[in-house]
C-alpha positions as CSV (number, residue, x, y, z in Angstrom):
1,X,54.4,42.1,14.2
2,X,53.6,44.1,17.4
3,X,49.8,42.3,17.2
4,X,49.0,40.8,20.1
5,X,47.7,36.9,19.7
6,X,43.9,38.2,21.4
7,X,43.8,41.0,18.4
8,X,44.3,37.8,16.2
9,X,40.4,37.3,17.8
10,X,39.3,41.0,18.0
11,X,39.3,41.0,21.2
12,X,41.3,43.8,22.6
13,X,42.2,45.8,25.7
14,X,45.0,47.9,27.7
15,X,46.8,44.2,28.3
16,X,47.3,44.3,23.9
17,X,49.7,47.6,24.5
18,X,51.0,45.9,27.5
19,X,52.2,43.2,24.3
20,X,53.3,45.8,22.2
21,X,55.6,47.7,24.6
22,X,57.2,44.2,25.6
23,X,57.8,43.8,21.9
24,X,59.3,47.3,21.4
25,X,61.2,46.1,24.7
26,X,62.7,42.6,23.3
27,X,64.0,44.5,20.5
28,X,65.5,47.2,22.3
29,X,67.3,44.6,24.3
30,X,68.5,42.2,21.6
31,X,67.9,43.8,18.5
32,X,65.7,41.7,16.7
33,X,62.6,41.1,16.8
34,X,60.8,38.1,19.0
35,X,58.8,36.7,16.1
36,X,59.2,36.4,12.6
37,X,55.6,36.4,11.6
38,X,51.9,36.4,12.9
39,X,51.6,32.5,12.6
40,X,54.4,32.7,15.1
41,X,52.7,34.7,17.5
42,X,50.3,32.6,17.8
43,X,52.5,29.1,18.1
44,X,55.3,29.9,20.0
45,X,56.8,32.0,22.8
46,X,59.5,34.4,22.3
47,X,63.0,33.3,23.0
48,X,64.4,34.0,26.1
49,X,66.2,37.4,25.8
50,X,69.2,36.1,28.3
51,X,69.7,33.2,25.3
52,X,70.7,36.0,22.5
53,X,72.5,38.6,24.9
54,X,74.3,36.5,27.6
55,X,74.8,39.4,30.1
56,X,71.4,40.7,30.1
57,X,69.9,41.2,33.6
58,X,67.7,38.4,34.7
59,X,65.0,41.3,35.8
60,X,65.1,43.0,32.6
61,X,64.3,39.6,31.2
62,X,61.6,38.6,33.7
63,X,59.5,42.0,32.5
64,X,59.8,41.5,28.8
65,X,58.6,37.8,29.0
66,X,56.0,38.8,31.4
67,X,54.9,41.7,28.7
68,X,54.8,38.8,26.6
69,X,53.0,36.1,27.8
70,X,50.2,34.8,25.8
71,X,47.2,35.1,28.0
72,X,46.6,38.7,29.0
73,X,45.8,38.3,32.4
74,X,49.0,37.3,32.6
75,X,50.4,40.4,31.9
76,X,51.1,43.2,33.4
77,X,47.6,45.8,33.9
């Protein structure tokens, strides 16, 4: 469940580990994982961090959902 949703269409690039490191990051932070399953992935965004660990920095926050934003060149290069 670290696939990014582009490598759900082959195609692939740094921005994909940018995806997996913000997963890695969401579960560091709230111990669980941001998506149950690859049809997830591709539906939904991740709940906000902040809404499962209530004194969570705001900054902290703002870089795991930017690791995790759908379109890759939203992400971080």
């Amino acid at each position: 469940l670290y696939m990014a949703p582009e490598q759900l269409t082959g195609h692939t690039d740094v921005r994909s580990d940018v995806w997996s490191l913000g997963v890695t990051l969401f579960e560091l932070l709230t111990l669980r994982r941001p998506f149950a399953d690859r049809a997830e992935i591709a539906c939904n965004d991740p709940p906000a961090p902040r809404s499962l660990v209530a004194n969570l920095s705001r900054d902290l926050e703002a870089i795991c959902l930017k690791a995790l934003r759908k379109e890759p060149s939203q992400r971080y290069q």
